[in-house]
N, CA, C and O atoms as a GROMACS GRO file, in nm:
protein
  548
    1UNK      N    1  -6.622   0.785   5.041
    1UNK     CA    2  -6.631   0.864   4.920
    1UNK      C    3  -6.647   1.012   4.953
    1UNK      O    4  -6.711   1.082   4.874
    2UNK      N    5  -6.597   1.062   5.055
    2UNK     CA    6  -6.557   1.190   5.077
    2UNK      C    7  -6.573   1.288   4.991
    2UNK      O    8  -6.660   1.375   4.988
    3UNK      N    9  -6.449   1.260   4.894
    3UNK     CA   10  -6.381   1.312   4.787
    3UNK      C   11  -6.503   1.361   4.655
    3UNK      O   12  -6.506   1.456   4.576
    4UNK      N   13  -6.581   1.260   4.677
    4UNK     CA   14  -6.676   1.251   4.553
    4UNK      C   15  -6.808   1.360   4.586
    4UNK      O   16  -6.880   1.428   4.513
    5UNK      N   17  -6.798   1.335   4.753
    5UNK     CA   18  -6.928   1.407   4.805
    5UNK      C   19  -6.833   1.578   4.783
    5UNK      O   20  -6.870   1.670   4.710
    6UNK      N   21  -6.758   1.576   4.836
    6UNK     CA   22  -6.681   1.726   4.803
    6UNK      C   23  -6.667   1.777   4.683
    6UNK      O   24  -6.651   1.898   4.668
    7UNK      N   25  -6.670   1.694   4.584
    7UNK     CA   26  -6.654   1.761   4.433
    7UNK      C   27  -6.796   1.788   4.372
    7UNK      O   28  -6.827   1.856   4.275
    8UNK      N   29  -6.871   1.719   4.454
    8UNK     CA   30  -7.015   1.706   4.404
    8UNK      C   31  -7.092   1.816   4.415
    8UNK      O   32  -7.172   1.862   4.333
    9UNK      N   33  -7.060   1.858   4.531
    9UNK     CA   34  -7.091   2.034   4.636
    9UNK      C   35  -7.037   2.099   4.575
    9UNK      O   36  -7.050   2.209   4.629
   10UNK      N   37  -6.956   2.113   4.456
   10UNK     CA   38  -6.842   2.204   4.415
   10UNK      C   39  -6.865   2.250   4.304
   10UNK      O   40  -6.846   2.360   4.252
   11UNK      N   41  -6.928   2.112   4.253
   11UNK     CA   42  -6.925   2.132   4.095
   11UNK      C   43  -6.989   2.225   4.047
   11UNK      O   44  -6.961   2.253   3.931
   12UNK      N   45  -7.093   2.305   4.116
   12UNK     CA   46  -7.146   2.466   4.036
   12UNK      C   47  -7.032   2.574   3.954
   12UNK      O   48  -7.016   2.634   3.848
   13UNK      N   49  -6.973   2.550   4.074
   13UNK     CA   50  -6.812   2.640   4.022
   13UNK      C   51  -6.759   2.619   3.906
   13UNK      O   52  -6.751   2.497   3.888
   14UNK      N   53  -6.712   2.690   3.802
   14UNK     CA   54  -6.631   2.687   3.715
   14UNK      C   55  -6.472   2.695   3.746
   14UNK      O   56  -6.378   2.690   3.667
   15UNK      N   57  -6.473   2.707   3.861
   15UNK     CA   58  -6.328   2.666   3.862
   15UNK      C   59  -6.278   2.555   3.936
   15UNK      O   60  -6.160   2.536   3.965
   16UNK      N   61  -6.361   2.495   3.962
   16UNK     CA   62  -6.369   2.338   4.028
   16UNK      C   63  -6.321   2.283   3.891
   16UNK      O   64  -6.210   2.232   3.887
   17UNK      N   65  -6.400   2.291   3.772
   17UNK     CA   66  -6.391   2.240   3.689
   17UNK      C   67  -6.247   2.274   3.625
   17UNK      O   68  -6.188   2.184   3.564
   18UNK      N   69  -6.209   2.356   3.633
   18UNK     CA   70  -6.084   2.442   3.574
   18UNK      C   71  -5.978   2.360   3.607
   18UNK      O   72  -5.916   2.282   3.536
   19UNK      N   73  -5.960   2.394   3.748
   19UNK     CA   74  -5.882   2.265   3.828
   19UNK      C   75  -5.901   2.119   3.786
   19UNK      O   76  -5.817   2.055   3.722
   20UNK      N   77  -5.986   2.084   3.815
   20UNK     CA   78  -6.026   1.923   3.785
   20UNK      C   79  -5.921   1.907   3.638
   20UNK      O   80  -5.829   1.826   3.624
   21UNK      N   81  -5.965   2.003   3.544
   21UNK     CA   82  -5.928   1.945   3.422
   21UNK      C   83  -5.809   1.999   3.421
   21UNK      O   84  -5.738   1.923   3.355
   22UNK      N   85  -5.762   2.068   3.449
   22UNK     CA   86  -5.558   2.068   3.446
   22UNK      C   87  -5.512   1.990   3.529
   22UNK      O   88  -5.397   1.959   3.495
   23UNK      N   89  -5.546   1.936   3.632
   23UNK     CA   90  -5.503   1.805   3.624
   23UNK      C   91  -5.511   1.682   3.579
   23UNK      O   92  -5.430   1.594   3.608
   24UNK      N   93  -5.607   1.669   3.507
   24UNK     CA   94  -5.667   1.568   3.421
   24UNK      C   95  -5.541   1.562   3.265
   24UNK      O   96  -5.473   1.481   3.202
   25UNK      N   97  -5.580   1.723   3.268
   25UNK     CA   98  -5.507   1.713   3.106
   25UNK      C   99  -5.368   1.656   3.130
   25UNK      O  100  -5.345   1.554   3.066
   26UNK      N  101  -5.255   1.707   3.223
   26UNK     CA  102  -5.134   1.647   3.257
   26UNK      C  103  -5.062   1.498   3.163
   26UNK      O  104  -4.960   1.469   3.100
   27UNK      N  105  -5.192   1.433   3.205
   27UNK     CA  106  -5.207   1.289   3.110
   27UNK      C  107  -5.232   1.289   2.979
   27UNK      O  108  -5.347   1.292   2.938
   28UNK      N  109  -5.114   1.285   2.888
   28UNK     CA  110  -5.149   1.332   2.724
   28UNK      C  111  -5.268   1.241   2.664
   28UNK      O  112  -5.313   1.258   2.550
   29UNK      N  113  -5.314   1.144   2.754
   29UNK     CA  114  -5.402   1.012   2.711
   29UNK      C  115  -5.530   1.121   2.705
   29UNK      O  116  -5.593   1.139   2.601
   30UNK      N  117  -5.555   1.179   2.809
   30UNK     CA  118  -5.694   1.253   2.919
   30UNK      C  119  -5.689   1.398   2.757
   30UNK      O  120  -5.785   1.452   2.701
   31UNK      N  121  -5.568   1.413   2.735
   31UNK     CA  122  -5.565   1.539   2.690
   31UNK      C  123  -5.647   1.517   2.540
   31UNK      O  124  -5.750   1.574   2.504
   32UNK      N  125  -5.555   1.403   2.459
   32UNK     CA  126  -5.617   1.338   2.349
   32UNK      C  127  -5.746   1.349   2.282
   32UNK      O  128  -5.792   1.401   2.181
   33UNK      N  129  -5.804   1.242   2.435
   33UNK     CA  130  -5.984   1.241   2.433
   33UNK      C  131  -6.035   1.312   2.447
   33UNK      O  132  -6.153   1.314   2.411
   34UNK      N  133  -5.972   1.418   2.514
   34UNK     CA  134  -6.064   1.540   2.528
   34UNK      C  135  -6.042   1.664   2.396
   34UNK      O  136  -6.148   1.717   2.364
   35UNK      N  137  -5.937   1.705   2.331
   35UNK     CA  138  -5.911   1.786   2.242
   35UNK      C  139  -5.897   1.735   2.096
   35UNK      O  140  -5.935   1.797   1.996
   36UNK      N  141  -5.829   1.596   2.098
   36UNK     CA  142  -5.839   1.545   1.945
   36UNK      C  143  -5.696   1.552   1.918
   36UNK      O  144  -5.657   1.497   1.815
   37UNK      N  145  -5.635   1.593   1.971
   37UNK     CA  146  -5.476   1.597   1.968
   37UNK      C  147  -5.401   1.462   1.989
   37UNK      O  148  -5.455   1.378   2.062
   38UNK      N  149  -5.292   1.437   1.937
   38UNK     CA  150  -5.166   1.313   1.916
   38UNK      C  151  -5.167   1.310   2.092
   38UNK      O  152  -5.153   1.403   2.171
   39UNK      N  153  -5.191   1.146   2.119
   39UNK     CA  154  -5.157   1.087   2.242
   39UNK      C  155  -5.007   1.099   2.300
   39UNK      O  156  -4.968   1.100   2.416
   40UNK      N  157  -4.923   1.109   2.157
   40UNK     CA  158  -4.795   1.063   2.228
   40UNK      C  159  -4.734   1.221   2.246
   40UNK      O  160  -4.612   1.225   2.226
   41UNK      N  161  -4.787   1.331   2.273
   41UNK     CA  162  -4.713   1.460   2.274
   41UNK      C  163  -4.698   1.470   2.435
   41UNK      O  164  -4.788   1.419   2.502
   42UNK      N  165  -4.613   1.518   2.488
   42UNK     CA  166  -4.631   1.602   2.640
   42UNK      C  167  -4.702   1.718   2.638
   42UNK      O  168  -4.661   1.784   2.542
   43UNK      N  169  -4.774   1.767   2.686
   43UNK     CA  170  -4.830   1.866   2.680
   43UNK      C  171  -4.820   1.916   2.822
   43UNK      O  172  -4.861   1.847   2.916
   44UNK      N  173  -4.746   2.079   2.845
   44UNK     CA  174  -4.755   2.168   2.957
   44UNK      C  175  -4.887   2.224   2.932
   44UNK      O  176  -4.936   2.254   2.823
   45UNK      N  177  -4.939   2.233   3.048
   45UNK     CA  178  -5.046   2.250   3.098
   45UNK      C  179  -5.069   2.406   3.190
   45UNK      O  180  -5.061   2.405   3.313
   46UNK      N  181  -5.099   2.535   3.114
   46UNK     CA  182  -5.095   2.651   3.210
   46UNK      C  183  -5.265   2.690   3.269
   46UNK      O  184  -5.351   2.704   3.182
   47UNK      N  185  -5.293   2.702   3.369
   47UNK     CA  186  -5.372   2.849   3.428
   47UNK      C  187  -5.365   2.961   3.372
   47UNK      O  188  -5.263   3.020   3.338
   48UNK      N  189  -5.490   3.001   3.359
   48UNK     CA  190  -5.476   3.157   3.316
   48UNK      C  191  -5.394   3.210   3.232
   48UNK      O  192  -5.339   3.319   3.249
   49UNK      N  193  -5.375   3.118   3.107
   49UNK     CA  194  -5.303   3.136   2.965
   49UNK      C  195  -5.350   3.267   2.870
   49UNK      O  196  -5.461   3.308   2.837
   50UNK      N  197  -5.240   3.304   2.847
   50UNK     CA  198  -5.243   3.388   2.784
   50UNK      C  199  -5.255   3.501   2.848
   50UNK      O  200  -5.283   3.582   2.760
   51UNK      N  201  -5.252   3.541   2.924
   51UNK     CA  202  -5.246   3.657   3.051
   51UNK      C  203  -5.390   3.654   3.104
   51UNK      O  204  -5.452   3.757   3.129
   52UNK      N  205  -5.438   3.535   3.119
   52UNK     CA  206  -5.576   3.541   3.188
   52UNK      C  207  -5.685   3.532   3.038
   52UNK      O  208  -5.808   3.530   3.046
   53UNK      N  209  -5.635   3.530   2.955
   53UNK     CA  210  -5.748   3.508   2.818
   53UNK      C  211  -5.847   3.426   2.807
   53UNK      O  212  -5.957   3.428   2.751
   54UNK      N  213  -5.763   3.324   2.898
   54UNK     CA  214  -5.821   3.191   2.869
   54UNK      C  215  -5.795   3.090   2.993
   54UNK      O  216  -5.686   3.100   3.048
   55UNK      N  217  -5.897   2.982   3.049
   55UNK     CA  218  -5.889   2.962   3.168
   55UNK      C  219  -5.743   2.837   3.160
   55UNK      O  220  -5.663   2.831   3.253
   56UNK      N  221  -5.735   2.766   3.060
   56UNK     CA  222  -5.614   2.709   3.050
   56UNK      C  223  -5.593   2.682   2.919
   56UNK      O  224  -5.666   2.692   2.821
   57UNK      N  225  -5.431   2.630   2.938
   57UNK     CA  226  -5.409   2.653   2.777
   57UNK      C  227  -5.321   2.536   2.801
   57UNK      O  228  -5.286   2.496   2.912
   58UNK      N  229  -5.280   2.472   2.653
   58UNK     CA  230  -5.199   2.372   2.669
   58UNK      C  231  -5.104   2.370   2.540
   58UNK      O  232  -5.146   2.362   2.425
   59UNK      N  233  -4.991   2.378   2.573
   59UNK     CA  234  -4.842   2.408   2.507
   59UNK      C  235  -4.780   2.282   2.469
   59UNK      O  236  -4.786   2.198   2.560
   60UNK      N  237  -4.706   2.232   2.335
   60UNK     CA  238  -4.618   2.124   2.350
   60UNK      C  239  -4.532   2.235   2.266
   60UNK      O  240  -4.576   2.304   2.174
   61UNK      N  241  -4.389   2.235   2.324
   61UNK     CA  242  -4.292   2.250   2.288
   61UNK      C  243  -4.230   2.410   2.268
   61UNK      O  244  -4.157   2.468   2.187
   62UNK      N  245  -4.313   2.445   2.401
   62UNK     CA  246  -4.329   2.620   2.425
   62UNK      C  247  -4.476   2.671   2.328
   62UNK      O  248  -4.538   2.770   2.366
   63UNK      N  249  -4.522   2.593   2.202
   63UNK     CA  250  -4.604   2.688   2.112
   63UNK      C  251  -4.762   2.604   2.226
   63UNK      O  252  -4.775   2.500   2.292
   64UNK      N  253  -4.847   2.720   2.196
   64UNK     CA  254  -4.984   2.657   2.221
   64UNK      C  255  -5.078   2.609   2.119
   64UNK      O  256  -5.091   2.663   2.009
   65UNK      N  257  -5.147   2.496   2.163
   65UNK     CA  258  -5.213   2.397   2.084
   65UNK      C  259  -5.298   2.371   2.115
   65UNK      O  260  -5.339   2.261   2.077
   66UNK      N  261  -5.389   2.458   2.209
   66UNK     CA  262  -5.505   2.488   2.289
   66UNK      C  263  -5.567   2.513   2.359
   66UNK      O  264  -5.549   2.417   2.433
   67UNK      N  265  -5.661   2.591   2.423
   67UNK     CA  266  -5.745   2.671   2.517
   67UNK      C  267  -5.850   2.575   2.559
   67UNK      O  268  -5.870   2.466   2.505
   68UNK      N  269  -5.906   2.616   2.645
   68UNK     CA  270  -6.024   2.586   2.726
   68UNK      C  271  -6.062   2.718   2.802
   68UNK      O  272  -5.989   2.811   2.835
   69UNK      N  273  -6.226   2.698   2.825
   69UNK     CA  274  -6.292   2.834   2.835
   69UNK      C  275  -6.388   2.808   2.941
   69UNK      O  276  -6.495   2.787   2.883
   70UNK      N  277  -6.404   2.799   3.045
   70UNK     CA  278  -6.516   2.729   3.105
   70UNK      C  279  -6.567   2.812   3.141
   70UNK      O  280  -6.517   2.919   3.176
   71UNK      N  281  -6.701   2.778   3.140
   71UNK     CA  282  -6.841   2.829   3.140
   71UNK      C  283  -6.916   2.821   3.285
   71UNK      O  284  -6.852   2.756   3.368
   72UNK      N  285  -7.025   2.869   3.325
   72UNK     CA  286  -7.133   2.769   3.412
   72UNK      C  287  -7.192   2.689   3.400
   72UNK      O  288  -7.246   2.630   3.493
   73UNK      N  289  -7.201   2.662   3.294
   73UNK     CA  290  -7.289   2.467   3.244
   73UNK      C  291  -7.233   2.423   3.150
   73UNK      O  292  -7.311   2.345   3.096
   74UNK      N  293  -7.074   2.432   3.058
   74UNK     CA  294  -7.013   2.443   2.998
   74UNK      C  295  -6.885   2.462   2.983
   74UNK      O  296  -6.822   2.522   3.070
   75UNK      N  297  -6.820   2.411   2.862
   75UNK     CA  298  -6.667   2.492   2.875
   75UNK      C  299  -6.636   2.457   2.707
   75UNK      O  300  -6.688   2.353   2.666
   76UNK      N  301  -6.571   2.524   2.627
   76UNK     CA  302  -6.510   2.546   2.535
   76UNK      C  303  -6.398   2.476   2.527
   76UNK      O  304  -6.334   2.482   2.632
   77UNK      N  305  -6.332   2.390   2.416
   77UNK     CA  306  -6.209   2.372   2.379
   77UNK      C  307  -6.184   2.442   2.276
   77UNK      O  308  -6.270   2.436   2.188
   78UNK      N  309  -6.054   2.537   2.246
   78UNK     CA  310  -6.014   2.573   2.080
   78UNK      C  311  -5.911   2.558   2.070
   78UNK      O  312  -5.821   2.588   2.148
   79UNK      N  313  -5.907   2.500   1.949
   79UNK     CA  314  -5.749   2.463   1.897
   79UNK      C  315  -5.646   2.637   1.828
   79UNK      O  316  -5.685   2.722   1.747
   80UNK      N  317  -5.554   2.631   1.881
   80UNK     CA  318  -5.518   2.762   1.867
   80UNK      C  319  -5.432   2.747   1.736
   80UNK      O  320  -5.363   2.848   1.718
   81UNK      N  321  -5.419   2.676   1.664
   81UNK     CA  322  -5.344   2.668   1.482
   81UNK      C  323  -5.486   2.695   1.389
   81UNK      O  324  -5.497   2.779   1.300
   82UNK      N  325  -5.595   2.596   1.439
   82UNK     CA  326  -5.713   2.629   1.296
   82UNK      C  327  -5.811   2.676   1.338
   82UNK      O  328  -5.915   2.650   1.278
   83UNK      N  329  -5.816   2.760   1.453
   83UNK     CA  330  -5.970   2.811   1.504
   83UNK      C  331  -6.056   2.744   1.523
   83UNK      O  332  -6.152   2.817   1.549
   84UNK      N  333  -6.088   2.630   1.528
   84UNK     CA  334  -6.210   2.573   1.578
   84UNK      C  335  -6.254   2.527   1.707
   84UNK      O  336  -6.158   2.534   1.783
   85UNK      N  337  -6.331   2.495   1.750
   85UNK     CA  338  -6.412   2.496   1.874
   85UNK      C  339  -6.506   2.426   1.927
   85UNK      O  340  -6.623   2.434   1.890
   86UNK      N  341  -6.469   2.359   2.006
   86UNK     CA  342  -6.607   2.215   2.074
   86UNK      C  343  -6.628   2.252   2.167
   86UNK      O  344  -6.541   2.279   2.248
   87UNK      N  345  -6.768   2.267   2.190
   87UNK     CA  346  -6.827   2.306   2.322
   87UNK      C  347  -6.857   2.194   2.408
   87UNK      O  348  -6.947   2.122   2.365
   88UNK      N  349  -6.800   2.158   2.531
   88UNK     CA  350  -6.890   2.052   2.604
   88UNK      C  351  -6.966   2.093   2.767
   88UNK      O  352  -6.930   2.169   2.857
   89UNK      N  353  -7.096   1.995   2.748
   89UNK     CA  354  -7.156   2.033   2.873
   89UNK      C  355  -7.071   1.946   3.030
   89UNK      O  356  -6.984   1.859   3.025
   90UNK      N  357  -7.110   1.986   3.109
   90UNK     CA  358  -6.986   1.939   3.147
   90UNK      C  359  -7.061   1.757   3.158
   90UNK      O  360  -7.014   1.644   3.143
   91UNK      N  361  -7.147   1.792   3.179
   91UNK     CA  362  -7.238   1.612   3.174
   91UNK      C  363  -7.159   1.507   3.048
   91UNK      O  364  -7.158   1.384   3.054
   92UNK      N  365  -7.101   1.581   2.945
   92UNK     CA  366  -7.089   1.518   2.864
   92UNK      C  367  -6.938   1.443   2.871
   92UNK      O  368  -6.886   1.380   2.779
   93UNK      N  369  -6.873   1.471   3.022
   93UNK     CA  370  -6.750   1.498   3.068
   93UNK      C  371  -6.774   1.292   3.068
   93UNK      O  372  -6.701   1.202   3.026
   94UNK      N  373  -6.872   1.292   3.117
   94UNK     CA  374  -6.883   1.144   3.186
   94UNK      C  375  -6.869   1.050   3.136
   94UNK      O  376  -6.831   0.954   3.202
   95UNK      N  377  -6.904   1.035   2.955
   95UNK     CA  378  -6.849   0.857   2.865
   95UNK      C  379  -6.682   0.921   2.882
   95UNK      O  380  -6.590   0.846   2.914
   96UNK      N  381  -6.662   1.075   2.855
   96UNK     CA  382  -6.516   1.040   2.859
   96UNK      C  383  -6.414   1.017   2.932
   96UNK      O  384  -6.303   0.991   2.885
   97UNK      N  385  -6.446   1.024   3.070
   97UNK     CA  386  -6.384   1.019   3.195
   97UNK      C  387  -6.402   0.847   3.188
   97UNK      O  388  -6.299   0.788   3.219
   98UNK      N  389  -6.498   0.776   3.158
   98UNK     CA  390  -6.525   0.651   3.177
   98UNK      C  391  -6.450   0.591   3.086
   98UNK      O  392  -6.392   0.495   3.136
   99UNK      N  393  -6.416   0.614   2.918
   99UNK     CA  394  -6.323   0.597   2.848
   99UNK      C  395  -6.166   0.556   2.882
   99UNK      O  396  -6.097   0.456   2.863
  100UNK      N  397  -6.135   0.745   2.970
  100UNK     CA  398  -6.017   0.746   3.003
  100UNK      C  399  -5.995   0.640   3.120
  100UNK      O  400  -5.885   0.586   3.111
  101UNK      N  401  -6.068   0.599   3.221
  101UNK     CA  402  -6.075   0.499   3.310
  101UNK      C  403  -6.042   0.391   3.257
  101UNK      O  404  -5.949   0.326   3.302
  102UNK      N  405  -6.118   0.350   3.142
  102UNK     CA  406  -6.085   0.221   3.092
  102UNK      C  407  -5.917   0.205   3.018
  102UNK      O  408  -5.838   0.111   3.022
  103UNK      N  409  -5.909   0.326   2.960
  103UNK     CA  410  -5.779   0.325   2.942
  103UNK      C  411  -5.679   0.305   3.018
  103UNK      O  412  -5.598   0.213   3.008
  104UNK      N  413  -5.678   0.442   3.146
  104UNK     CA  414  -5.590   0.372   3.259
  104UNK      C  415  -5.586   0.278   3.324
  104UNK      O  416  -5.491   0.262   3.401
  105UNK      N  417  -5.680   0.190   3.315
  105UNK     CA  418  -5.646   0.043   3.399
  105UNK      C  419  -5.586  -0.030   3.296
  105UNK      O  420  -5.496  -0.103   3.339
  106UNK      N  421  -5.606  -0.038   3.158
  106UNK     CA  422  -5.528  -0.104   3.117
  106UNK      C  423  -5.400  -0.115   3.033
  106UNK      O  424  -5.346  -0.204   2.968
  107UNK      N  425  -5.368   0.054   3.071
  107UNK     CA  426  -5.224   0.105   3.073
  107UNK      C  427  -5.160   0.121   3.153
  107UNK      O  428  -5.037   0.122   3.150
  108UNK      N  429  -5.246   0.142   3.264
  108UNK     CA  430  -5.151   0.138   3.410
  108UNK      C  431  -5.125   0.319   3.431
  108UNK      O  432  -5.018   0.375   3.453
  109UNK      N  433  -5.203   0.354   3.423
  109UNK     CA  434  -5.197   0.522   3.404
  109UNK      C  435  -5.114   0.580   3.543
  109UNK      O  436  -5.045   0.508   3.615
  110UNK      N  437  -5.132   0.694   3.558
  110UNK     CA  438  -5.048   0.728   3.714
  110UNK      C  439  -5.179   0.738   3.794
  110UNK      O  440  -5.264   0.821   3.761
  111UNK      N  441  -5.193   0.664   3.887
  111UNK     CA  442  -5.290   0.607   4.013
  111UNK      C  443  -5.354   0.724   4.065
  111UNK      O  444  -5.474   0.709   4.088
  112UNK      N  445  -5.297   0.860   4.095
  112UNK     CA  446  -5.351   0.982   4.109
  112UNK      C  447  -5.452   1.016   4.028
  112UNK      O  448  -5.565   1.036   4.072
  113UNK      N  449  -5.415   1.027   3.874
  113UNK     CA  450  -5.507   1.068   3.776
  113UNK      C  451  -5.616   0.988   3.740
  113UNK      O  452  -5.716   1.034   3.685
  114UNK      N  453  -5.601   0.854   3.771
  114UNK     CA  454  -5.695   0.749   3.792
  114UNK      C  455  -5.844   0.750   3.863
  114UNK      O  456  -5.961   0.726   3.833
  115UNK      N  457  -5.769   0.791   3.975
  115UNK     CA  458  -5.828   0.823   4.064
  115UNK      C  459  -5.934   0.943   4.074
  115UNK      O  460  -6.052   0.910   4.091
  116UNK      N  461  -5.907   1.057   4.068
  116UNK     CA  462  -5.898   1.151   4.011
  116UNK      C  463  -6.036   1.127   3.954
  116UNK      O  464  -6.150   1.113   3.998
  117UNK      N  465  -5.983   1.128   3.849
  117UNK     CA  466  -6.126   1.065   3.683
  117UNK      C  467  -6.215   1.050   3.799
  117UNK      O  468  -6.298   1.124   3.851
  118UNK      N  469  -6.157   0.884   3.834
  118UNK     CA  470  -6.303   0.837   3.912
  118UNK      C  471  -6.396   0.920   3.993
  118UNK      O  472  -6.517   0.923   3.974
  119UNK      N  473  -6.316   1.004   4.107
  119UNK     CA  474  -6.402   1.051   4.200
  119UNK      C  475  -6.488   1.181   4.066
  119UNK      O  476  -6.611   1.186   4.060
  120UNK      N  477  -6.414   1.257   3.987
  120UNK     CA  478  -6.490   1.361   3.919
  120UNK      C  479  -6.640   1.292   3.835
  120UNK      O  480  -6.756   1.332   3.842
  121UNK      N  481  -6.590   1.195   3.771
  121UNK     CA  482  -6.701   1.086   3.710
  121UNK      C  483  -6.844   1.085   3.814
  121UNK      O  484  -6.961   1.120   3.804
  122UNK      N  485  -6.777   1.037   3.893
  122UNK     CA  486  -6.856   0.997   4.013
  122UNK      C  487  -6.923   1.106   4.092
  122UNK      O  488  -7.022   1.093   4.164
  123UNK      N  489  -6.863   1.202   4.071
  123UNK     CA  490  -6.974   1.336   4.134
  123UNK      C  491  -7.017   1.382   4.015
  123UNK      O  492  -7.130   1.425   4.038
  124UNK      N  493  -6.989   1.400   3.888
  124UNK     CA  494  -7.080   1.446   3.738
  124UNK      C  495  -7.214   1.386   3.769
  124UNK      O  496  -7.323   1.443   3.774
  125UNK      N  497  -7.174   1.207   3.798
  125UNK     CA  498  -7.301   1.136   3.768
  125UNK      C  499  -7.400   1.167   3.837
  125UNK      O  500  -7.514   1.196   3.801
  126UNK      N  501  -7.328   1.157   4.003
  126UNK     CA  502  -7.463   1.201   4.084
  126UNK      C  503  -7.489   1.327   4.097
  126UNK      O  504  -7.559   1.341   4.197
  127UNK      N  505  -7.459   1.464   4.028
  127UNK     CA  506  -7.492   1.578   4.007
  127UNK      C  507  -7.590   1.570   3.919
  127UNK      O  508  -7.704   1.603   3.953
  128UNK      N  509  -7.564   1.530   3.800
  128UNK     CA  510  -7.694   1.520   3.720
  128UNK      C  511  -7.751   1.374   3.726
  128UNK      O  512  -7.782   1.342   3.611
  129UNK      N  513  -7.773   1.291   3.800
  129UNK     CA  514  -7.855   1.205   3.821
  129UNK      C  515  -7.969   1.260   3.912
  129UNK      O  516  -8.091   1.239   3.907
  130UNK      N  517  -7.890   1.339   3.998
  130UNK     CA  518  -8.011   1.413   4.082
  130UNK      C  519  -8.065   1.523   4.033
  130UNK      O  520  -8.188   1.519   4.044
  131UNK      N  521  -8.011   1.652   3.964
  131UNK     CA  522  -8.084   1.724   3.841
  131UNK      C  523  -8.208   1.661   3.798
  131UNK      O  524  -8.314   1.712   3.834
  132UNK      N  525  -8.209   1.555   3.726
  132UNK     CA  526  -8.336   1.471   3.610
  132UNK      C  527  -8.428   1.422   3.715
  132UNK      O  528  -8.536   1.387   3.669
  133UNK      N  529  -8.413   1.405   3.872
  133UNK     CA  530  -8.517   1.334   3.915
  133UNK      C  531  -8.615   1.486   4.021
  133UNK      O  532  -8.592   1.571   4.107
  134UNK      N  533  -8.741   1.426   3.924
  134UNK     CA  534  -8.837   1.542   3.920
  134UNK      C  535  -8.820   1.568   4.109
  134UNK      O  536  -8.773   1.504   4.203
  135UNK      N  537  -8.887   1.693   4.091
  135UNK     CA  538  -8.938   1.723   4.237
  135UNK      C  539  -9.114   1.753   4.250
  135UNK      O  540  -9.175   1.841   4.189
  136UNK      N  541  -9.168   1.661   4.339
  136UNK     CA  542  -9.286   1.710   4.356
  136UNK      C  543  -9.348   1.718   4.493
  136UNK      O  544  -9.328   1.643   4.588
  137UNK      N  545  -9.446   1.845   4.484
  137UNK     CA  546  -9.450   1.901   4.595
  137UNK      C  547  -9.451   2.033   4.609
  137UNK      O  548  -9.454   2.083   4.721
   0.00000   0.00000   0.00000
């Protein structure tokens, strides 16, 4: 579990997270659960959308249909047609990564992004599993 211990060390970064989730979004399933948007759209997936406005943005059909904003303990989604805005911590990343898991096994998702989920899941958890356990001394 390499992979998991490396993302785990990482995860302070906001652009660990940045990354993580443009590749995540790729998968219109991943994109869905996470923004509220139609499963069956393709969605292009940019970096630094909008000339750097915004840490990614996500396009179906050249127009954009939403931002992401990430934070240091946080990140923003906004839908770019009605202005609105969900904030998530990134802890809160974890029923939905576990969601999307359950989905891809029993859609047969692409094995990368599968994967993927898992190891990010899997360093969220033990990032803040170890956060909550007190220190004394």
């Amino acid at each position: 579990m390499r992979l998991t211990h490396f993302l785990r060390l990482s995860l302070d970064y906001p652009r660990t997270h940045q990354l993580l989730l443009r590749l995540l979004l790729d998968d219109s399933r991943f994109a869905s659960l996470l923004t509220g948007l139609p499963d069956e759209c393709h969605y292009t997936v940019r970096l630094e959308a909008e000339g750097g406005l915004y840490d990614l943005g996500l396009y179906h059909n050249g127009l954009a249909v939403g931002y992401l904003q990430n934070g240091a303990h946080d990140f923003c989604v906004l839908s770019a047609d009605t202005n609105t805005s969900r904030r998530w911590a990134y802890e809160d990343l974890i029923p939905l990564l576990n969601c999307y898991l359950e989905i891809g096994n029993t859609l047969l998702a692409h094995p990368t992004s599968v994967l993927l989920a898992q190891h990010y899941r899997d360093a969220l958890q033990q990032k803040y599993h170890l956060a909550k356990i007190p220190v004394y001394g």
